[in-house]
N, C-alpha and C positions, 0 to 999 in steps of 0.2 A: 416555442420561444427562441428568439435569436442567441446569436452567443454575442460573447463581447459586451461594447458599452451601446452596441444597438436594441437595450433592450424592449423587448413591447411592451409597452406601456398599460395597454388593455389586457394582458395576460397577467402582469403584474398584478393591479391593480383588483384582480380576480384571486389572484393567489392569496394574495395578506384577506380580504373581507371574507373569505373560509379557512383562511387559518391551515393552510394546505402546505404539511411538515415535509410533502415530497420535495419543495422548492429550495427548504432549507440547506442554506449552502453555492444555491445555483446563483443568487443574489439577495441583495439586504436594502432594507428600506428605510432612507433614511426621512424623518419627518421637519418640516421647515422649522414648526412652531415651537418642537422643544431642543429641537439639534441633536437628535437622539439618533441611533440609528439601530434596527431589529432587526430580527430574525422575521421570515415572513407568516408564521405560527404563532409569531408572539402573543399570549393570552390577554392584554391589553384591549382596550374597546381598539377597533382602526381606526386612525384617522380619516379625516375627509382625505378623499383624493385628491384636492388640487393643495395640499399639506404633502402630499407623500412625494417623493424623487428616488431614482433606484441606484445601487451603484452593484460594479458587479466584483467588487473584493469588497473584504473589509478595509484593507490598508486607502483603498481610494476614500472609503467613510472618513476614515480618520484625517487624510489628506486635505477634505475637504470640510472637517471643523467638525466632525459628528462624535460625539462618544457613545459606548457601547451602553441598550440598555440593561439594566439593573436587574430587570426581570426576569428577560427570553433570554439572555448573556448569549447574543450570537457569534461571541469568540468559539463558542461550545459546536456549531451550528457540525456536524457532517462536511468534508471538505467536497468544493465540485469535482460531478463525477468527472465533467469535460478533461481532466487531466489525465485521467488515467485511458481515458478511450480514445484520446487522439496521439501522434506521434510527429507534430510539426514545431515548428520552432517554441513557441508560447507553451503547450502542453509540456515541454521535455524541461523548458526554462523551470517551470513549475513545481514540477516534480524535485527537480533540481534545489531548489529555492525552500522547499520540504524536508530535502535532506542535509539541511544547512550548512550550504556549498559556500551562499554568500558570508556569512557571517566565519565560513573558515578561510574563505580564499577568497572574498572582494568582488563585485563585479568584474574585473578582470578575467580574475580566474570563472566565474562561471559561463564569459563569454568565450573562453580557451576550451572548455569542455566542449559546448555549442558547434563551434568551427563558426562563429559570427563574430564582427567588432560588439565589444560595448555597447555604441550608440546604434545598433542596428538592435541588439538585444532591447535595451530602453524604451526605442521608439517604438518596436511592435509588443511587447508587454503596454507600456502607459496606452496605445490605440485600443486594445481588447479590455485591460484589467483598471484602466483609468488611473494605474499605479505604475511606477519604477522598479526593480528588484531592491534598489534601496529600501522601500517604504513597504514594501513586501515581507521582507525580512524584519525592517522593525516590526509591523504587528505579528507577525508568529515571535517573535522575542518578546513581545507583550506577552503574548500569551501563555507560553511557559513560563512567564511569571507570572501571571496570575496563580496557574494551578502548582507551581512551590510554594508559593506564598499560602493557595487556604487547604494544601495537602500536607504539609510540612510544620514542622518547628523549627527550621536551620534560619538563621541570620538574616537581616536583608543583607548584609553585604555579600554572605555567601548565595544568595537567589540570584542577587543581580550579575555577579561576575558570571555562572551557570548557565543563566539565561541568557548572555551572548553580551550584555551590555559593559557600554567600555568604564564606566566612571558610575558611582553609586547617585552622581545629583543627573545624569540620563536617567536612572530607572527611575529615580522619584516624577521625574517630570513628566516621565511614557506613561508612568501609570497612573497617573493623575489627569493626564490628558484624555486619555484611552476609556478610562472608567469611571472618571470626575469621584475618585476615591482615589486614599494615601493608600501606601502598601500596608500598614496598620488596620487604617480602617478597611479592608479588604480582608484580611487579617481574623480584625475582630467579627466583621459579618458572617463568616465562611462556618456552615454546619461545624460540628463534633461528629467525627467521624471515628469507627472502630482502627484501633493500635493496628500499624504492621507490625511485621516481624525489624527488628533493628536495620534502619538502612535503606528497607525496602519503602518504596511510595504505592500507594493503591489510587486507581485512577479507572476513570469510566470511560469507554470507550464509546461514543456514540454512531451509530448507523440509520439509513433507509430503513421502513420497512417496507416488505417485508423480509426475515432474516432465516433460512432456511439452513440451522447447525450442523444436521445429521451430514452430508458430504462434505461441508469443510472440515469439519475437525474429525470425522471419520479419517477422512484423508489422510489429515494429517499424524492422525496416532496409527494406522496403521503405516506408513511409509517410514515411522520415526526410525534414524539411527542413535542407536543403544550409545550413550555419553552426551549426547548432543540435545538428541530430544527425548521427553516421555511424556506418557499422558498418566496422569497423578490425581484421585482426586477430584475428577470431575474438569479437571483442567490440562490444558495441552502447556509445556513448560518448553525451555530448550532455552541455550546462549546463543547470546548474541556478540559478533564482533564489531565494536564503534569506532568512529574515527582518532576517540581521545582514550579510548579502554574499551573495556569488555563489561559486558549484565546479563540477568538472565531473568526471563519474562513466563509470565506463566497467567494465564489467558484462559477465561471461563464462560460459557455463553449463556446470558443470561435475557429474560424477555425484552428488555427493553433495551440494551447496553452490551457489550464485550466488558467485564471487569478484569481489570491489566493490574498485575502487579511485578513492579518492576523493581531487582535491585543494580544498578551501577556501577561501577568502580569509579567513574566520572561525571559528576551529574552535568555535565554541558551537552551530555553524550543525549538528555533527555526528550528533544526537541527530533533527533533524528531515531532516537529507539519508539516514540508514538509511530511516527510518520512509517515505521517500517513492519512495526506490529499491525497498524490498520491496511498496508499493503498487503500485506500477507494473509491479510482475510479477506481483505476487498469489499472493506466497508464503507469505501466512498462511491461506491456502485447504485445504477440507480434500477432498483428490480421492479417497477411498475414501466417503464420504459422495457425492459429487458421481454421482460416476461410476454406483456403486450403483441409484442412484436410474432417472438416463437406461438403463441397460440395461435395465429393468422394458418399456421399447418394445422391441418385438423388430426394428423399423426401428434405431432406434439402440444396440442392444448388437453387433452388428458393429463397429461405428466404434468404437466406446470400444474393446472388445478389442483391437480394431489397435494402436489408439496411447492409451491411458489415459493421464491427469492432465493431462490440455490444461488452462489455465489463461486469464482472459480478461486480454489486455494491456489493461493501464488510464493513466494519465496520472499526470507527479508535478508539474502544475497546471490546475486543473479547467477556470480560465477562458481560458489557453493554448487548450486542444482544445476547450472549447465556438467560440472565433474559430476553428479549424483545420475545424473542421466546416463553418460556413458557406461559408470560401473554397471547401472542396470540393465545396460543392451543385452538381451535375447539369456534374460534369466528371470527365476522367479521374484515376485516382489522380496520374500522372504531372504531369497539370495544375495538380492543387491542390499538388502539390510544389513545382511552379515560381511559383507565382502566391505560397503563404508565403515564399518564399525572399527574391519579391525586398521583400514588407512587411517579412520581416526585415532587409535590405541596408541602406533605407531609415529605417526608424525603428526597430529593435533598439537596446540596449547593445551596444558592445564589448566583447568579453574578451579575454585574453592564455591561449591553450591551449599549452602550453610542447611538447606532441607535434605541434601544429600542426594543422590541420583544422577546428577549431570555431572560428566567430569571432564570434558575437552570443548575449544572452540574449535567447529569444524575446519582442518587445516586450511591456510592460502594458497591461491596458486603457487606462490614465490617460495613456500617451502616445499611444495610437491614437484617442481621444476627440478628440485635439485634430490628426487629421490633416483636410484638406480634403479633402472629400468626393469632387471635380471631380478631383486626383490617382486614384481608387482605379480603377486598368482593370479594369471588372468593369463586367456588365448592371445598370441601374438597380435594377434590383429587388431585388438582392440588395446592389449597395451601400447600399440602408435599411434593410436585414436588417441587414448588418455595420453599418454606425453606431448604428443602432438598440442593436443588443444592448452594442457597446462603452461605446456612456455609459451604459446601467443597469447596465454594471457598474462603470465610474468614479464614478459618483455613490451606487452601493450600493444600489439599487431590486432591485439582484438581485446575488445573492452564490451563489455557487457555490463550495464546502469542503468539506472532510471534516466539517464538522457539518451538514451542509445535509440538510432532512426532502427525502427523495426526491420525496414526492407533489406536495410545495410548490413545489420545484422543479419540477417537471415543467407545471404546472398556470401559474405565470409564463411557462417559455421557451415555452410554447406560444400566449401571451397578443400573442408577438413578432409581426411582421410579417415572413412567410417561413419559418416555422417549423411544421413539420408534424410525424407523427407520427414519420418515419424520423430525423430530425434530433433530434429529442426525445429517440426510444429508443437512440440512439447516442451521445448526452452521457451520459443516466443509466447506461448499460451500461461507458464507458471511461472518463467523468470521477466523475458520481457513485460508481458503483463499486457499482447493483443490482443483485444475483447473476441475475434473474428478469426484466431489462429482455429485451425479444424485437422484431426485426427482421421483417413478416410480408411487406412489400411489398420487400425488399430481393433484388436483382437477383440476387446469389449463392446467396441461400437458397433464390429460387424453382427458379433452376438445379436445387438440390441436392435439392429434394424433388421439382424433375417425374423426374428420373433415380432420386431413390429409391423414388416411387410412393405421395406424401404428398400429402394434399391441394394443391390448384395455385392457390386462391383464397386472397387475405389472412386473411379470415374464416374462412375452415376449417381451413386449419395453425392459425390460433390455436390454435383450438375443439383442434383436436389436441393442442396445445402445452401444453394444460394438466394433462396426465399426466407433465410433465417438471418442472412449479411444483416445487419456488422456485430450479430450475436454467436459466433458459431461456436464460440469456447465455451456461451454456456449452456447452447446447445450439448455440447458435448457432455457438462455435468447430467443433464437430466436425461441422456442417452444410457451413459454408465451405469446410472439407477436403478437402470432395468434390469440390468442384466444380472443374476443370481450366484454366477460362477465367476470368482475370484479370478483376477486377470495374471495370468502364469506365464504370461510368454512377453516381451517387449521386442517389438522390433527396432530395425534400427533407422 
């Protein structure tokens, strides 16, 4: 299927009459006769084809006079993967636009982020997504209000000002427009759902299948630093730090959904703590694409079969794990545990985790810029690595985001003192978030290809690794898998 608003029509039009939930998200269908527009799964009979038209956002639906149906609610739909696997102007716009850049800084500002004008941002957004960042940002403001609205008891006045809207007669209007329901009647419709805890919102996280939990959240509870994160419970927990305050999320994997439960200090903070929980699992990923691909090696279509839809655990802040990286150069996993824990102890924020176990937001660069050097217990050479890299990120000489051009990045942290190619492709792979970043010199991997009978030199898995382009990150999860011995050494 094409990307943009070139979409194939005969693909399409195949997708909704099987009801095929892998689409969901890639585009939406809207229908002539009732001005509806769905998800392509929707449980509905399909309409005839020459009734159906495609668009490839929601916000273009809505643009173009369609409300959301009632049924499929493809406000809910999995976001396109397209965003997270490309790194060109539209993708990073996106991302950007997820992390509600617009709605805090204006088109302006998220054209300043970009390094594009405005009207150059505009024009190639509306040519691919048939939408403006304007109209973009209104339906994800729809849509956190929606889910305040049938998750919550707080106010409309308080949903709507939360939810990003300027005046309480916009939200009745969007959401009326959006869902041909009042916030009331939306309200009234919406399941009884189990009590959180005070404060807290419980929310369902949806994804692709298939959803393979054992390496993400493996990952993630074994790498946790002690204050920040834990796994608790059947669930991976940890804070989070927002643009308007601080929350802390705690995230559980279940068949059909990730169940999120998040509590806030700022519930506007809500729209960009989803967008950052689903990044960090990599649930807008598409694993029948992914997997597809990697089985064509007949080395790797074992592994996939075993365990299909491994997913690459990524970070929900970039420059968080670019520092967490450094601490761990050329020690144990266990030691860089303990070595963040105690910079967390040290110079983190405070927080109040009302279940008790998290007690600091992992510090900023802007406070680690200003620690003394002569405190950091660490080999010199790598405390000029870590200083090094925390003031070009305090002073902004290097910025690491979801809009950030991969190559750009890659081609600066490399420019660092102490930074090699393993440490490189290890930010781009979990912070950046490059589907295709690859690990050739990495301890586990080599493990996993001398046992699988893959090239055993850096240079040659590459050369190999290029039959697996533009999956090679998750290549790399189902490489790890293999391997049985705990990975104790990181290089740099």
């Amino acid at each position: 299927m094409q990307k943009g608003t070139n979409l194939d029509r005969e693909h399409c039009v195949r997708a909704v009459q099987s009801k095929d939930a892998r689409f969901d998200g890639w585009f939406f269908t809207a229908v002539l006769t009732t001005r509806i527009y769905c998800r392509p799964s929707c449980p509905v009979v399909p309409p005839k084809p020459e009734n159906m038209t495609f668009y490839p956002s929601a916000a273009a639906c809505q643009q173009a006079g369609f409300r959301a149906c009632k049924r499929c609610r493809p406000d809910t739909s999995p976001g396109s993967p397209e965003w997270n696997q490309r790194a060109d102007l539209v993708a990073r716009a996106m991302r950007l636009i997820a992390d509600g850049v617009v709605d805090r800084e204006g088109v302006p500002g998220l054209a300043v982020r970009l390094g594009y004008s405005p009207r150059q941002v505009e024009r190639q957004l509306l040519a691919e997504l048939g939408a403006g960042p304007l109209a973009l940002a209104r339906a994800q403001r729809a849509q956190t209000a929606r889910l305040l609205i049938e998750t919550t008891a707080l106010p409309m006045a308080e949903i709507a000002f939360a939810a990003g809207f300027s005046s309480i007669r916009t939200f009745n209007d969007t959401v009326r427009e959006v869902f041909a329901l009042s916030p009331s009647e939306l309200r009234a419709r919406a399941p009884k759902s189990a009590s959180s805890a005070p404060g807290a919102l419980s929310l369902r996280l949806p994804f692709r299948a298939p959803l393979n939990p054992d390496n993400l959240f493996g990952h993630l509870a074994a790498t946790a630093v002690p204050g920040v994160e834990e796994w608790r419970d059947g669930a991976y927990r940890r804070t989070l730090r927002l643009p308007y305050g601080h929350g802390i999320v705690a995230l559980a994997p279940k068949p059909d959904h990730i169940a999120c439960r998040l509590t806030l200090s700022d519930l506007r903070d809500l729209p960009v703590a989803i967008s950052r929980c689903r990044r960090l699992l990599d649930l807008d990923a598409d694993p029948v694409a992914v997997d597809d691909q990697l089985r064509t090696d007949p080395v790797l279509a074992p592994l996939v079969d075993k365990a299909p839809g491994r997913r690459v655990p990524r970070t929900v802040d970039e420059a968080e794990f670019a520092v967490r990286a450094v601490l761990g150069q050329q020690v144990s996993t266990a030691a860089a545990r303990t070595h963040a824990a105690r910079v967390v102890t040290a110079h983190g924020t405070p927080v109040d985790d009302p279940e008790g176990g998290l007690t600091h937001l992992f510090p900023s660069p802007e406070a680690l810029a200003e620690v003394a050097p002569e405190t950091l217990a660490m080999p010199r050479t790598r405390r000029t690595t870590f200083t090094t890299l925390v003031g070009r990120l305090a002073d902004g000489t290097l910025h690491l985001g979801v809009e950030s051009d991969w190559a750009q990045a890659r081609a600066k942290l490399l420019e660092l003192p102490g930074f090699g190619p393993w440490t490189v492709d290890a930010i781009a792979m979990r912070a950046l978030g490059d589907p295709d970043a690859f690990l050739p010199t990495d301890l586990g991997i080599r493990r996993a290809a001398q046992e699988l009978g893959l090239p055993g030199t850096p240079a040659a898995l590459t050369a190999r690794a290029a039959a697996w382009r533009p999956w090679r990150a998750y290549a790399v999860q189902y490489l790890w898998a293999t391997d049985s011995h705990p990975i104790n050494f990181l290089p740099v």
